[in-house]
Structure formats: C-alpha cells, structure tokens
N, CA, C, O and CB atoms as a CASP TS submission, in Angstrom:
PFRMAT TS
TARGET T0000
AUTHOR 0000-0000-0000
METHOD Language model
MODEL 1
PARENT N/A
ATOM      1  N   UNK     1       0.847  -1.181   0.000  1.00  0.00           N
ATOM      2  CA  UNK     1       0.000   0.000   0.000  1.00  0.00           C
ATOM      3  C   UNK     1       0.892   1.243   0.000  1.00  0.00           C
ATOM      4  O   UNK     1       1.990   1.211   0.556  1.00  0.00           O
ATOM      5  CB  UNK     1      -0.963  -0.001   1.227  1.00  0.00           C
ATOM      6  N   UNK     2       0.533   2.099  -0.483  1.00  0.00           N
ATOM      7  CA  UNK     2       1.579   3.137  -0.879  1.00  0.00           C
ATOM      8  C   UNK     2       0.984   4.276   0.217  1.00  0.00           C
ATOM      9  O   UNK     2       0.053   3.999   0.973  1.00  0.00           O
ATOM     10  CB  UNK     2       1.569   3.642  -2.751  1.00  0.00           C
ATOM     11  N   UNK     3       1.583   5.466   0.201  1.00  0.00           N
ATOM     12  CA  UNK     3       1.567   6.229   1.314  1.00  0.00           C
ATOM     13  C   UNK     3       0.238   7.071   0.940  1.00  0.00           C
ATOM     14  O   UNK     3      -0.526   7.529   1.791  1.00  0.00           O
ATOM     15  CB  UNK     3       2.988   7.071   1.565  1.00  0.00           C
ATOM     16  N   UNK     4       0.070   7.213  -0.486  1.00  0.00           N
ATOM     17  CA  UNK     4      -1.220   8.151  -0.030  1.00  0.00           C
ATOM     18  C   UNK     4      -2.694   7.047   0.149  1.00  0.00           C
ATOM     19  O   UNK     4      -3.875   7.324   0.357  1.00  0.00           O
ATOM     20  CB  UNK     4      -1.546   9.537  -1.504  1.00  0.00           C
ATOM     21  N   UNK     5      -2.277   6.270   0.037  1.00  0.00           N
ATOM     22  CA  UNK     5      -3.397   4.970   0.111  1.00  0.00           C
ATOM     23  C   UNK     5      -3.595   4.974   1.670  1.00  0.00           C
ATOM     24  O   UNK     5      -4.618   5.419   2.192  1.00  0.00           O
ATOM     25  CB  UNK     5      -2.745   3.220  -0.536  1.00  0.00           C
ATOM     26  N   UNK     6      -2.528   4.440   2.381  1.00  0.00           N
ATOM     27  CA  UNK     6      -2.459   4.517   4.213  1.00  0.00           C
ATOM     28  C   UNK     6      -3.025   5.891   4.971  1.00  0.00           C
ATOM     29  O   UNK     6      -3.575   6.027   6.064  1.00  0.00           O
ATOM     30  CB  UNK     6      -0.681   4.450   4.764  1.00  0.00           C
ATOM     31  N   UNK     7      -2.677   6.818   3.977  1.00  0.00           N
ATOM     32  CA  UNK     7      -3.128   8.476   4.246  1.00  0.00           C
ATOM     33  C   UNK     7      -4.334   8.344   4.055  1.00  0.00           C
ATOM     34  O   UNK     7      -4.992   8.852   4.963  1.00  0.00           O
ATOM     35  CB  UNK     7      -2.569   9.729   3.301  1.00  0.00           C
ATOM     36  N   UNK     8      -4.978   7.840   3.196  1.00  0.00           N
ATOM     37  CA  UNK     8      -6.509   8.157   3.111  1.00  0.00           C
ATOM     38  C   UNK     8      -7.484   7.170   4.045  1.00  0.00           C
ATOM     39  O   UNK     8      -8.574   7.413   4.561  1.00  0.00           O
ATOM     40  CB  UNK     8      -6.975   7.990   1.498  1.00  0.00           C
ATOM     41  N   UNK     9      -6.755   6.096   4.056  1.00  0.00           N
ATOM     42  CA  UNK     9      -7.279   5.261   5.356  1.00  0.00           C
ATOM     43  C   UNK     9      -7.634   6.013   5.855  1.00  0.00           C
ATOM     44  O   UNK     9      -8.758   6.486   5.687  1.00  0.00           O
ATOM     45  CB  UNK     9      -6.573   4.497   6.228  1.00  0.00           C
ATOM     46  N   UNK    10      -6.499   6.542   6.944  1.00  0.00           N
ATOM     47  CA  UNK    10      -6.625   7.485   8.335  1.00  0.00           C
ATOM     48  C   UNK    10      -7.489   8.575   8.151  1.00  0.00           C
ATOM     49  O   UNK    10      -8.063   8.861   9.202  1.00  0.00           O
ATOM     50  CB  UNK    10      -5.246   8.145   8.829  1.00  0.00           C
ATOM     51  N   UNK    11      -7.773   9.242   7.261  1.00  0.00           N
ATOM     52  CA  UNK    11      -8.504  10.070   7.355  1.00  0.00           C
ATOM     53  C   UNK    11      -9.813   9.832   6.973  1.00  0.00           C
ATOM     54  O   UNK    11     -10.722  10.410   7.570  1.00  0.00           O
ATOM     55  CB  UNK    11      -8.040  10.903   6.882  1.00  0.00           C
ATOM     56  N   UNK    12     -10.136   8.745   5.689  1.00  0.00           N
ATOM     57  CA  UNK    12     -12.103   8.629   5.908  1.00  0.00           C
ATOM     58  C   UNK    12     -12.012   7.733   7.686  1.00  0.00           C
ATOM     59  O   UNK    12     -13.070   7.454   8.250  1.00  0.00           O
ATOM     60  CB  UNK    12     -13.263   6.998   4.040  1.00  0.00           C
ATOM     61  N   UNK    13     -11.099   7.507   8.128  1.00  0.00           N
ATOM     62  CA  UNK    13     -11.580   6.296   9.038  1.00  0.00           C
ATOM     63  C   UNK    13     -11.921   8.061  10.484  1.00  0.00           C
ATOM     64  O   UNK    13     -12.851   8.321  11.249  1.00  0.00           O
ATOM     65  CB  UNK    13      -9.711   4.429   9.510  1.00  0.00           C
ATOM     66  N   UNK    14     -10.877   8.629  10.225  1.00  0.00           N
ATOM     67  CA  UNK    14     -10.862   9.921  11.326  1.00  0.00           C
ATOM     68  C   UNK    14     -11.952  11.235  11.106  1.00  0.00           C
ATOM     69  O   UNK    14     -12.284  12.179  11.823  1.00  0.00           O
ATOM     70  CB  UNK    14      -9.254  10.641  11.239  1.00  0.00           C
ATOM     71  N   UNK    15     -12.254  10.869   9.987  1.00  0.00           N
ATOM     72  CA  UNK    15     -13.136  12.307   9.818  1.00  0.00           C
ATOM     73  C   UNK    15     -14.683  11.649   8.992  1.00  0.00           C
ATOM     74  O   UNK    15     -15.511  12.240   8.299  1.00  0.00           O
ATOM     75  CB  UNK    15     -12.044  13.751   8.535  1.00  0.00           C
ATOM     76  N   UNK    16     -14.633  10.782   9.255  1.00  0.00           N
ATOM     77  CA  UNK    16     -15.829   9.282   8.470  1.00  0.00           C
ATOM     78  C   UNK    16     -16.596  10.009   7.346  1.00  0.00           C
ATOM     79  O   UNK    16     -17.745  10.446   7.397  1.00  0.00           O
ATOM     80  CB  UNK    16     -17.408   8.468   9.809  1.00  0.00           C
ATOM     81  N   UNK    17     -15.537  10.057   6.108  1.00  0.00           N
ATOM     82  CA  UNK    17     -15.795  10.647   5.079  1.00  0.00           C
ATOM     83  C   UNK    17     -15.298   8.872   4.398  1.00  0.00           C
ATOM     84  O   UNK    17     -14.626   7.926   4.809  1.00  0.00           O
ATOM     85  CB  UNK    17     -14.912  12.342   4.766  1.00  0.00           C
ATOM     86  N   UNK    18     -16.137   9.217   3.115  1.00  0.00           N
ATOM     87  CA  UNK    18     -15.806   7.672   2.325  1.00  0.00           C
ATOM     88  C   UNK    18     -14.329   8.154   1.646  1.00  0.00           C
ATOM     89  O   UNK    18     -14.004   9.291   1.302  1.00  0.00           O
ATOM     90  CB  UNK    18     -17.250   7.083   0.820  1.00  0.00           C
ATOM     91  N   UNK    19     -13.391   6.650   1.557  1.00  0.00           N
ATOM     92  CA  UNK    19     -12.398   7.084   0.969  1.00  0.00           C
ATOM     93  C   UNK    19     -11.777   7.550  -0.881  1.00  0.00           C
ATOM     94  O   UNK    19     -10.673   7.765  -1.382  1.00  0.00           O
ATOM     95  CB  UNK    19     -11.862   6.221   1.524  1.00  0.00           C
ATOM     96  N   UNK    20     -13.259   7.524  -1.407  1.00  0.00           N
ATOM     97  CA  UNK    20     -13.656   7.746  -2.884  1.00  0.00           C
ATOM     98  C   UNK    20     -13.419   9.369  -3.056  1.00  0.00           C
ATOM     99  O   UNK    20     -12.844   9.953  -3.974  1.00  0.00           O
ATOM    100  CB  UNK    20     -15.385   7.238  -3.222  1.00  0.00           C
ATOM    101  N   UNK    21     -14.086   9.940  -1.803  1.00  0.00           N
ATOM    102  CA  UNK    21     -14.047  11.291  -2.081  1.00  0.00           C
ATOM    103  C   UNK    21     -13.011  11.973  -1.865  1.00  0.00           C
ATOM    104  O   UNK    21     -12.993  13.183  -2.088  1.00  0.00           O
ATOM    105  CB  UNK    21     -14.866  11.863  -1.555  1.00  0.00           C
ATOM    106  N   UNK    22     -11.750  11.169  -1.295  1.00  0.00           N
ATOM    107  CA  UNK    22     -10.111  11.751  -0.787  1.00  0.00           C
ATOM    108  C   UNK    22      -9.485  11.969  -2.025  1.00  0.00           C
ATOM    109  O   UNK    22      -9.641  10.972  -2.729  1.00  0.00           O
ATOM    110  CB  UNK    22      -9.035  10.597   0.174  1.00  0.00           C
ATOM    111  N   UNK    23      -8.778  12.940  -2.646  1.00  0.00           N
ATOM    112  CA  UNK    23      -8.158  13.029  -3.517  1.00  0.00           C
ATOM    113  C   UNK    23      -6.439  13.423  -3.118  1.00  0.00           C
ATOM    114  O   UNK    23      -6.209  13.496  -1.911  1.00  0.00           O
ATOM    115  CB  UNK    23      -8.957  13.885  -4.280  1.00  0.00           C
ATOM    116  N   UNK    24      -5.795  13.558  -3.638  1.00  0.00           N
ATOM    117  CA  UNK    24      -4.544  14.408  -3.594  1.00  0.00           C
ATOM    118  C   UNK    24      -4.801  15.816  -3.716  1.00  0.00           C
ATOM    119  O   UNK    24      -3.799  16.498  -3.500  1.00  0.00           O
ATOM    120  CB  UNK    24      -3.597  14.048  -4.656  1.00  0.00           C
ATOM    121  N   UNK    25      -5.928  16.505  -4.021  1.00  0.00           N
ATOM    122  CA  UNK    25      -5.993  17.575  -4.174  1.00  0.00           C
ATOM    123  C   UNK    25      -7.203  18.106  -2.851  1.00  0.00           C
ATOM    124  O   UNK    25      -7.553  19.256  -2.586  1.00  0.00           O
ATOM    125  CB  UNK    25      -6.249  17.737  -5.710  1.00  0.00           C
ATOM    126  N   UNK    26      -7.483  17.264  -2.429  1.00  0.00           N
ATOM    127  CA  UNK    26      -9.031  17.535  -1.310  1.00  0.00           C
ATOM    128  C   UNK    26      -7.806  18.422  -0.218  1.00  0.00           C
ATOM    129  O   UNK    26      -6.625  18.204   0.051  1.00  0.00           O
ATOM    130  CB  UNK    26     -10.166  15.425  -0.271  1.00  0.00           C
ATOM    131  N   UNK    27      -8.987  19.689   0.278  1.00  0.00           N
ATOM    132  CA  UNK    27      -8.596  20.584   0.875  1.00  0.00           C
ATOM    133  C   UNK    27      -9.002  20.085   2.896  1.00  0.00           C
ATOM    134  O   UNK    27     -10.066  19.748   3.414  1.00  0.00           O
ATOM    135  CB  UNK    27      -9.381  21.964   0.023  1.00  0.00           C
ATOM    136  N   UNK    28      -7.728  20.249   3.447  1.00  0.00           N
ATOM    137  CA  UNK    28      -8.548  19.210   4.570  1.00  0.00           C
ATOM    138  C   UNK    28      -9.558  19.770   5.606  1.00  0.00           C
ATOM    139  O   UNK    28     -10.460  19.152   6.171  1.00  0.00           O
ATOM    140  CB  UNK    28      -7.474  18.482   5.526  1.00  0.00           C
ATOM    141  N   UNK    29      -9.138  21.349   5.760  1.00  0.00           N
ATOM    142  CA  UNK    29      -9.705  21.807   6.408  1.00  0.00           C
ATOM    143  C   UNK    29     -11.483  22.270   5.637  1.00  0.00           C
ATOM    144  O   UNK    29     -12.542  22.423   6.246  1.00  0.00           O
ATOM    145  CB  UNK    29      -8.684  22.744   6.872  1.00  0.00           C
ATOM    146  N   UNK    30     -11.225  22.377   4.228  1.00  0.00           N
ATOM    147  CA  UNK    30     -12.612  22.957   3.610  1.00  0.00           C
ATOM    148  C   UNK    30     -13.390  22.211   3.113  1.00  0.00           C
ATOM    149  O   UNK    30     -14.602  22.281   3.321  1.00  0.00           O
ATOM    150  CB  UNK    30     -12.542  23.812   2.662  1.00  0.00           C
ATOM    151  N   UNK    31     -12.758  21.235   2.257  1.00  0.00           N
ATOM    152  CA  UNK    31     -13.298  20.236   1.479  1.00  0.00           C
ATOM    153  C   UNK    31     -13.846  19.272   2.407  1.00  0.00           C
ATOM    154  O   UNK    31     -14.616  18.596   1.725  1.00  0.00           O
ATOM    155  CB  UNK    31     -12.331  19.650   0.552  1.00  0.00           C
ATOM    156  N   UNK    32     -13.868  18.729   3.924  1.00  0.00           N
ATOM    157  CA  UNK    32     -13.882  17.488   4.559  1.00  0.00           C
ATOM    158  C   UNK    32     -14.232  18.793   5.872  1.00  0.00           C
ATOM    159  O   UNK    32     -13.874  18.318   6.949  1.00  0.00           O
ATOM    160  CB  UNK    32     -12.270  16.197   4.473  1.00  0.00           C
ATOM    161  N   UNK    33     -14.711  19.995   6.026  1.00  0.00           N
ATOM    162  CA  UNK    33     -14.894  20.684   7.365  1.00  0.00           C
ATOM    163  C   UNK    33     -14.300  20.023   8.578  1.00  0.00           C
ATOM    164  O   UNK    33     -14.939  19.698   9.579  1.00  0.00           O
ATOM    165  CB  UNK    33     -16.322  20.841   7.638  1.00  0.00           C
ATOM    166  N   UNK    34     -12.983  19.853   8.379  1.00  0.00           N
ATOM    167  CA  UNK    34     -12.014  19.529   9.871  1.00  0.00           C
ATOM    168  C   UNK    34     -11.926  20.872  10.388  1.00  0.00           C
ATOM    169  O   UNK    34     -11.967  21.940   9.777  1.00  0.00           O
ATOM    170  CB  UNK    34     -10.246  18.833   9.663  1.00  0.00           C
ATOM    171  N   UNK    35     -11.786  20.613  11.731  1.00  0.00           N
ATOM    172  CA  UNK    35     -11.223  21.805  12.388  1.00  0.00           C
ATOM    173  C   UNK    35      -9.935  21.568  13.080  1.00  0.00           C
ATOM    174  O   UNK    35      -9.123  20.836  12.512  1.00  0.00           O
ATOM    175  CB  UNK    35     -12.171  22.344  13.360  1.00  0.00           C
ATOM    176  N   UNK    36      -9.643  22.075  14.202  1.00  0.00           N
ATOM    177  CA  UNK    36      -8.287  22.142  14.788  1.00  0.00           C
ATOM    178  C   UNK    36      -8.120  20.845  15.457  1.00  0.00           C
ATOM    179  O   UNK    36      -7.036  20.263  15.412  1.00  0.00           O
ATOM    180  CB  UNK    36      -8.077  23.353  15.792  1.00  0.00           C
ATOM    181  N   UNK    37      -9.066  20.396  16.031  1.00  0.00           N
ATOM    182  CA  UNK    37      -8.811  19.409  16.932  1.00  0.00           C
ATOM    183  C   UNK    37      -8.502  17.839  15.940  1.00  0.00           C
ATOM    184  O   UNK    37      -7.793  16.897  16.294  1.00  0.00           O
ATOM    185  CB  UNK    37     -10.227  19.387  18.037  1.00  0.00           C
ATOM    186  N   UNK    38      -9.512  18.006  14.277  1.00  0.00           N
ATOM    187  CA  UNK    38      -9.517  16.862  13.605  1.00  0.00           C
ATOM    188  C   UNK    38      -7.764  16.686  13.073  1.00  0.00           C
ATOM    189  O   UNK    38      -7.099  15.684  12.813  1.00  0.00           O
ATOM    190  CB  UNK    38     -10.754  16.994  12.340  1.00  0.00           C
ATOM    191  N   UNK    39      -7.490  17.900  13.068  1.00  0.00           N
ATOM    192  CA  UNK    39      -6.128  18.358  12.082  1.00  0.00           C
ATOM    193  C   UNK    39      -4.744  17.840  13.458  1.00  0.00           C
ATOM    194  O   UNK    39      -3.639  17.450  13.081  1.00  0.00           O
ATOM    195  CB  UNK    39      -6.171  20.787  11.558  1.00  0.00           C
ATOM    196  N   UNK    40      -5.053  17.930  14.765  1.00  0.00           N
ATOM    197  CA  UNK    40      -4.402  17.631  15.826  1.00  0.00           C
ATOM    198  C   UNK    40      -4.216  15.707  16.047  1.00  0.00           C
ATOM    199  O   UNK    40      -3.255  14.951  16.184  1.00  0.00           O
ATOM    200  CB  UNK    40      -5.284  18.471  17.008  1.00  0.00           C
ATOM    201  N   UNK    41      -5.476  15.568  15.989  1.00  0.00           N
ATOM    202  CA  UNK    41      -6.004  14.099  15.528  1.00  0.00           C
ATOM    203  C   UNK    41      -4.793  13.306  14.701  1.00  0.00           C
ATOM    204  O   UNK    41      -3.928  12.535  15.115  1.00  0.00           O
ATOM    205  CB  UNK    41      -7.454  14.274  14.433  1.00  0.00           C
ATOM    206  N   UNK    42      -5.103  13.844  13.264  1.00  0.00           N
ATOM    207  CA  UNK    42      -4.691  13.244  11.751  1.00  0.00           C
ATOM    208  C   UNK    42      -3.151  13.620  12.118  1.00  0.00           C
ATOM    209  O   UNK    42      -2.404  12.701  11.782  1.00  0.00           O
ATOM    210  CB  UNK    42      -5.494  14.147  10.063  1.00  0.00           C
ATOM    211  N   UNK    43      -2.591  14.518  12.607  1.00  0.00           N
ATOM    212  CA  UNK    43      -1.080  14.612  12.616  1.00  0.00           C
ATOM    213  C   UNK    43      -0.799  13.505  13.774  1.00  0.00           C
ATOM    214  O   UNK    43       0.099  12.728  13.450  1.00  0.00           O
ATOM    215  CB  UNK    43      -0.443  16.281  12.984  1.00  0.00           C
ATOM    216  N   UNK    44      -1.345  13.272  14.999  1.00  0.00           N
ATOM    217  CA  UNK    44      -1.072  12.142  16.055  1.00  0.00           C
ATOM    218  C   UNK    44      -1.356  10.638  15.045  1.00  0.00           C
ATOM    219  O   UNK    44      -1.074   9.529  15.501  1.00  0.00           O
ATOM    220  CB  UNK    44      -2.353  12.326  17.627  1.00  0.00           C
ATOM    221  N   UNK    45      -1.649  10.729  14.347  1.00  0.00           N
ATOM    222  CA  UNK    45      -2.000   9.330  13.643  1.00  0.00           C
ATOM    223  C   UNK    45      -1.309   9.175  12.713  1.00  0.00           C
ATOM    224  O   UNK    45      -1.476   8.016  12.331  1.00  0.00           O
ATOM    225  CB  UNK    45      -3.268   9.092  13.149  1.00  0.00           C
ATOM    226  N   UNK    46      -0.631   9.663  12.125  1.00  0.00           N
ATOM    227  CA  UNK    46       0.632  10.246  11.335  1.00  0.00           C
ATOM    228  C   UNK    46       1.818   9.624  11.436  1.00  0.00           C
ATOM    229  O   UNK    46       2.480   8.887  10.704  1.00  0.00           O
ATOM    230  CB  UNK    46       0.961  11.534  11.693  1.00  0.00           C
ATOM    231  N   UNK    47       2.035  10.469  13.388  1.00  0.00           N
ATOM    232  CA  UNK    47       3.149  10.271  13.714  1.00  0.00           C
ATOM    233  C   UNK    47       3.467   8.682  14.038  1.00  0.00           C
ATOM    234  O   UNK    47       4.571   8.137  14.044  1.00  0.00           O
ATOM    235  CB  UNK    47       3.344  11.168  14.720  1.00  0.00           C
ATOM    236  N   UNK    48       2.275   8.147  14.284  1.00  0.00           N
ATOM    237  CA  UNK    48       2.080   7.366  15.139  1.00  0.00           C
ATOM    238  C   UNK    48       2.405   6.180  13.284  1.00  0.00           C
ATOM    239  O   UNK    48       3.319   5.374  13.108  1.00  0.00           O
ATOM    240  CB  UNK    48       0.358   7.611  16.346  1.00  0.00           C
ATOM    241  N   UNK    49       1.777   6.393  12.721  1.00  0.00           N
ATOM    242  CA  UNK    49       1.802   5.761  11.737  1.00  0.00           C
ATOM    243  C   UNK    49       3.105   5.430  10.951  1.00  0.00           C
ATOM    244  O   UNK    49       3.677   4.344  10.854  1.00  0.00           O
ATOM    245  CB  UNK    49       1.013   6.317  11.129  1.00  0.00           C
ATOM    246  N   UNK    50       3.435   6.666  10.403  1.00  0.00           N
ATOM    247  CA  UNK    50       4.725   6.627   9.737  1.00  0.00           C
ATOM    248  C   UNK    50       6.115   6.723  10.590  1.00  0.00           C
ATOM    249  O   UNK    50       7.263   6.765  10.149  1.00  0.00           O
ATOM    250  CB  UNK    50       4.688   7.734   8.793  1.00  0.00           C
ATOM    251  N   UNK    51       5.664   6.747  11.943  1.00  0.00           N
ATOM    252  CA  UNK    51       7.083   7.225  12.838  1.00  0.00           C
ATOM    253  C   UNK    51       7.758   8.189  12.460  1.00  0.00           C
ATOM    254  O   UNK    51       8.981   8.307  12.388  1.00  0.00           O
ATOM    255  CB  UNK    51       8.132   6.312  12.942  1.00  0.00           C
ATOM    256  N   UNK    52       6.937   8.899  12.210  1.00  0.00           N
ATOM    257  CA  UNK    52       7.487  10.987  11.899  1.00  0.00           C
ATOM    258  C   UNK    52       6.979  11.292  13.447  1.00  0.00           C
ATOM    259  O   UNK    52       6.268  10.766  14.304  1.00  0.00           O
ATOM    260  CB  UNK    52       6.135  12.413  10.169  1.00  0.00           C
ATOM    261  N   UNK    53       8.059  12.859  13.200  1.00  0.00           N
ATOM    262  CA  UNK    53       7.595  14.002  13.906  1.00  0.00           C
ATOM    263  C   UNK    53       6.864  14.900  13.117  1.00  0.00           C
ATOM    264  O   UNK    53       7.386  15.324  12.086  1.00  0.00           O
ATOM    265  CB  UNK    53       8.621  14.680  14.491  1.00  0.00           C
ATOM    266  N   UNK    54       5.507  15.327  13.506  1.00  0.00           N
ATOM    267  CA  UNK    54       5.640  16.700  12.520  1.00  0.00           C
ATOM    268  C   UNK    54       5.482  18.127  13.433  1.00  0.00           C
ATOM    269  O   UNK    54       4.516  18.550  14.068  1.00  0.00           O
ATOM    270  CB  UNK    54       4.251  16.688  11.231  1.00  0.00           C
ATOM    271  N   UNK    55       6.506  18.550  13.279  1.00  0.00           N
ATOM    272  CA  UNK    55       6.091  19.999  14.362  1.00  0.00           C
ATOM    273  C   UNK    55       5.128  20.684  13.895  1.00  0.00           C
ATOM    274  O   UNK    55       4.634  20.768  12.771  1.00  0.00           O
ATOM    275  CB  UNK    55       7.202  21.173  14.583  1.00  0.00           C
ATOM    276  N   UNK    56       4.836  21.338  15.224  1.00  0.00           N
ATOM    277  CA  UNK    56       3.709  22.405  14.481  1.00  0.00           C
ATOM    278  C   UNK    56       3.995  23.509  13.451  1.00  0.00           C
ATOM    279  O   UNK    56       3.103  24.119  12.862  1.00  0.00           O
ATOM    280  CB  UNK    56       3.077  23.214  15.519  1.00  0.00           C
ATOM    281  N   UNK    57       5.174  23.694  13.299  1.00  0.00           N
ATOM    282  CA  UNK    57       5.233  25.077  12.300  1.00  0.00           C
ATOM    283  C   UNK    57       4.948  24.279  10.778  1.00  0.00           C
ATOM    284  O   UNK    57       4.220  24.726   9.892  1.00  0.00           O
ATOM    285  CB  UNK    57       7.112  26.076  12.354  1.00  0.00           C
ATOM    286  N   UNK    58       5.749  22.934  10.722  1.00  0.00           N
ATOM    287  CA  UNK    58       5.039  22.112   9.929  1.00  0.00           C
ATOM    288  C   UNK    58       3.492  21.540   9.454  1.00  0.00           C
ATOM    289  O   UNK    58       3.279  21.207   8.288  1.00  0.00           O
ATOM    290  CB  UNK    58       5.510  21.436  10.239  1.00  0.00           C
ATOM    291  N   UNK    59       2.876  21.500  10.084  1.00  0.00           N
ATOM    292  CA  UNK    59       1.263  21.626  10.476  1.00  0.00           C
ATOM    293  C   UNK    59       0.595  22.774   9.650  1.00  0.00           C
ATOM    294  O   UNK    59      -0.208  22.568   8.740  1.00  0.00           O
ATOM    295  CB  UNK    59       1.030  22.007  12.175  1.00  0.00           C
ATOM    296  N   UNK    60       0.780  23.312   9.833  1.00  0.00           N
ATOM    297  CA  UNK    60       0.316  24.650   9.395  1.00  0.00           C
ATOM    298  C   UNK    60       0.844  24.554   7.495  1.00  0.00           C
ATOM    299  O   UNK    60      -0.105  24.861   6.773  1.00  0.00           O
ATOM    300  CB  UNK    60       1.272  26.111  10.559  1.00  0.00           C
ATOM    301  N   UNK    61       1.854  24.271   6.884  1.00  0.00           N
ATOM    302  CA  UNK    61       1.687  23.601   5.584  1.00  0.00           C
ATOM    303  C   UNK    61       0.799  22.658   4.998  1.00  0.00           C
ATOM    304  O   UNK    61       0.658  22.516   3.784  1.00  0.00           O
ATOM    305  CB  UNK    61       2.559  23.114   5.418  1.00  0.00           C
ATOM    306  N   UNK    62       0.188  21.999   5.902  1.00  0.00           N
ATOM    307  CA  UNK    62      -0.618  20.909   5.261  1.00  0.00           C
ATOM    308  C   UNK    62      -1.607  20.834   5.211  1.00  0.00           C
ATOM    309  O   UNK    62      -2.242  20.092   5.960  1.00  0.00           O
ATOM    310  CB  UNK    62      -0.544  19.985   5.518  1.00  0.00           C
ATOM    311  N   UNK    63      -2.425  21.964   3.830  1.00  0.00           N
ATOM    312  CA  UNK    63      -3.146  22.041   3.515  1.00  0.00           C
ATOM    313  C   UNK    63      -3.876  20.831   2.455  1.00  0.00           C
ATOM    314  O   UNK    63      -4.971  20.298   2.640  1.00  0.00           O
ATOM    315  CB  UNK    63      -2.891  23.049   3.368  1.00  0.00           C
ATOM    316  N   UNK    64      -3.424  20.712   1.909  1.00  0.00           N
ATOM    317  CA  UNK    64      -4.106  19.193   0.936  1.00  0.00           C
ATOM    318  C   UNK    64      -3.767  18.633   1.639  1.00  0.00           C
ATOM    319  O   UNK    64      -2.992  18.919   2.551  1.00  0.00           O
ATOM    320  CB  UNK    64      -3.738  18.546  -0.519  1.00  0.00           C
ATOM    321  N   UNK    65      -4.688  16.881   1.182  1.00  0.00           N
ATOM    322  CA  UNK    65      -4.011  15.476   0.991  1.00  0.00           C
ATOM    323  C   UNK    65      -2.919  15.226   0.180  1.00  0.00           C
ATOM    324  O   UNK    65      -2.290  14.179   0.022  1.00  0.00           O
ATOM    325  CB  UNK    65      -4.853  14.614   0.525  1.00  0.00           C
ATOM    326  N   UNK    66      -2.727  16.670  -0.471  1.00  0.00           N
ATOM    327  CA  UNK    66      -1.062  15.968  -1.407  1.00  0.00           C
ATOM    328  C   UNK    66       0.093  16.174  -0.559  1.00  0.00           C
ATOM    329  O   UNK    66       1.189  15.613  -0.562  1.00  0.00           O
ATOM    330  CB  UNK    66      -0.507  16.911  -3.068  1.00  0.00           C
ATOM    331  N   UNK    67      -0.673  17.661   0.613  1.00  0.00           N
ATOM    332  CA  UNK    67       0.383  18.272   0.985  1.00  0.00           C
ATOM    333  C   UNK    67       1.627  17.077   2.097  1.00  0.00           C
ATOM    334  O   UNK    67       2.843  16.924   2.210  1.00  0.00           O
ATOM    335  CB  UNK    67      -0.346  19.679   1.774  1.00  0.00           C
ATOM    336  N   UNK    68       0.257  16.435   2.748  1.00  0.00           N
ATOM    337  CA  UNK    68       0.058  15.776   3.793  1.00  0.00           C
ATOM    338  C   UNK    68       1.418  14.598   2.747  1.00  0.00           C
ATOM    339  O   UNK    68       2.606  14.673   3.061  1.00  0.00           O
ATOM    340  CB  UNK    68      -1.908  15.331   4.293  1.00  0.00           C
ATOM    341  N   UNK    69       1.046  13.822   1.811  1.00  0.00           N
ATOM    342  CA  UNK    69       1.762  12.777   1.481  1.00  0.00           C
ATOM    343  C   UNK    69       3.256  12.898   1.353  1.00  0.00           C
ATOM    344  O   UNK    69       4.178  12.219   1.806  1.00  0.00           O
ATOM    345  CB  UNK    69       1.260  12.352   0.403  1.00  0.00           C
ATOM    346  N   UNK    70       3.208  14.056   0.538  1.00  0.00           N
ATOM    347  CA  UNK    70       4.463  14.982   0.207  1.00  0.00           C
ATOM    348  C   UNK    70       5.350  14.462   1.688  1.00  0.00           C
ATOM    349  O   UNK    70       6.260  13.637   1.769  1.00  0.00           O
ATOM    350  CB  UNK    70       3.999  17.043   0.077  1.00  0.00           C
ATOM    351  N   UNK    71       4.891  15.042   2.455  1.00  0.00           N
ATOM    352  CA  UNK    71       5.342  15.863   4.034  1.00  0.00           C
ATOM    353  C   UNK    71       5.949  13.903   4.061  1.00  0.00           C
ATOM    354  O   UNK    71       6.872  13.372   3.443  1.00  0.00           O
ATOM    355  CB  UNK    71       3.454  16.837   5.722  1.00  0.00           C
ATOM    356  N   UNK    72       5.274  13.505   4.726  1.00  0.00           N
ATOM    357  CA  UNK    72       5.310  12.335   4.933  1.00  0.00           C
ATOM    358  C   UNK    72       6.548  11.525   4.143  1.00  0.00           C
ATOM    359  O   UNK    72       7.518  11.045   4.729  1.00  0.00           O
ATOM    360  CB  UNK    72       4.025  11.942   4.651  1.00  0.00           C
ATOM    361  N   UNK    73       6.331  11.470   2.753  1.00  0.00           N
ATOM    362  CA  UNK    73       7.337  10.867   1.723  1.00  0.00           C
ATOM    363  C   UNK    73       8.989  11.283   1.943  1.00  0.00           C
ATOM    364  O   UNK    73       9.995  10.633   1.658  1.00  0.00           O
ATOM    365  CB  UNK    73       6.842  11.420   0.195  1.00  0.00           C
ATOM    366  N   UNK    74       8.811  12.977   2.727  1.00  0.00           N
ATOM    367  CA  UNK    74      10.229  13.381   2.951  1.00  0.00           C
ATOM    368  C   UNK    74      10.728  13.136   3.685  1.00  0.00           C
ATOM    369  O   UNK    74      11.943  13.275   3.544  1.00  0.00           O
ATOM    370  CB  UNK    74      10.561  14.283   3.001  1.00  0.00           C
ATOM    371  N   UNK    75      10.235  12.591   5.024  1.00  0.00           N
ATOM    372  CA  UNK    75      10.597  12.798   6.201  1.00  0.00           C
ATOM    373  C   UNK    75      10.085  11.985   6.776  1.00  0.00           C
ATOM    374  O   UNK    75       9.745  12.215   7.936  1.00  0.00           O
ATOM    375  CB  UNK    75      10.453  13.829   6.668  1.00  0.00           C
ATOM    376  N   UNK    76       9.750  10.298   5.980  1.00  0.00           N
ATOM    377  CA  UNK    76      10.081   8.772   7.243  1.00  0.00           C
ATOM    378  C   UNK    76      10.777   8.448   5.882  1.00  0.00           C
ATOM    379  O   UNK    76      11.395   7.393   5.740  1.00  0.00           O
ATOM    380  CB  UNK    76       8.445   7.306   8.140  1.00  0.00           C
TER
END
C-alpha cells in the first residue's frame, strides 16, 4: 500500500468521510470541514503511523491530501 493509500485510510476512518471522495488535491480543512482538533487528531495518527515528527510550524503547511503525502514521503 503506498503512502497516499495509508493516508486516506486514516482520514475517511478519522473524519468518516468515504475514501472515494479523498483526492490528492481535497482541501482538509474545507473540502472534509475539519477543524483544529480533527487536524491535531490526523497529525497524532501520522506520527504514530509513519514514525514521523511533525512539528507544528510544519502543520500549518498541510493544507491538501497531497500536501500531507508529500510531508510524509520526505521525512520517514
């Protein structure tokens, strides 16, 4: 399973959106109405997942699902 595949898991499973409607381009906060706490969530499941850190100044970049894979792909 490739990383944006595991990525979209976590998120229809965290924000119980179907995983048809996840794109590389879906906006996480607009497209899927997350707020702070869902976005706090999806980065703990992340870390937890890929064995990253992501700091918060990092956080604040990851606006898509591409952004999110990207992030991920660089840095486990």
């Amino acid at each position: 399973m490739d990383t944006f595949e595991r990525i979209r898991e976590l998120l229809a499973e965290q924000l119980d959106i179907e995983e048809e409607k996840i794109t590389m381009e879906s906006d996480i906060l607009e497209d899927f109405e997350a707020d702070s706490l869902d976005v706090v969530d999806m980065v703990m499941s992340l870390e937890d997942e890929f064995g990253v850190e992501v700091p918060d100044e990092a956080v604040e970049g990851l606006k898509t699902v591409g952004d999110v894979v990207r992030y991920i792909e660089e840095n486990s």
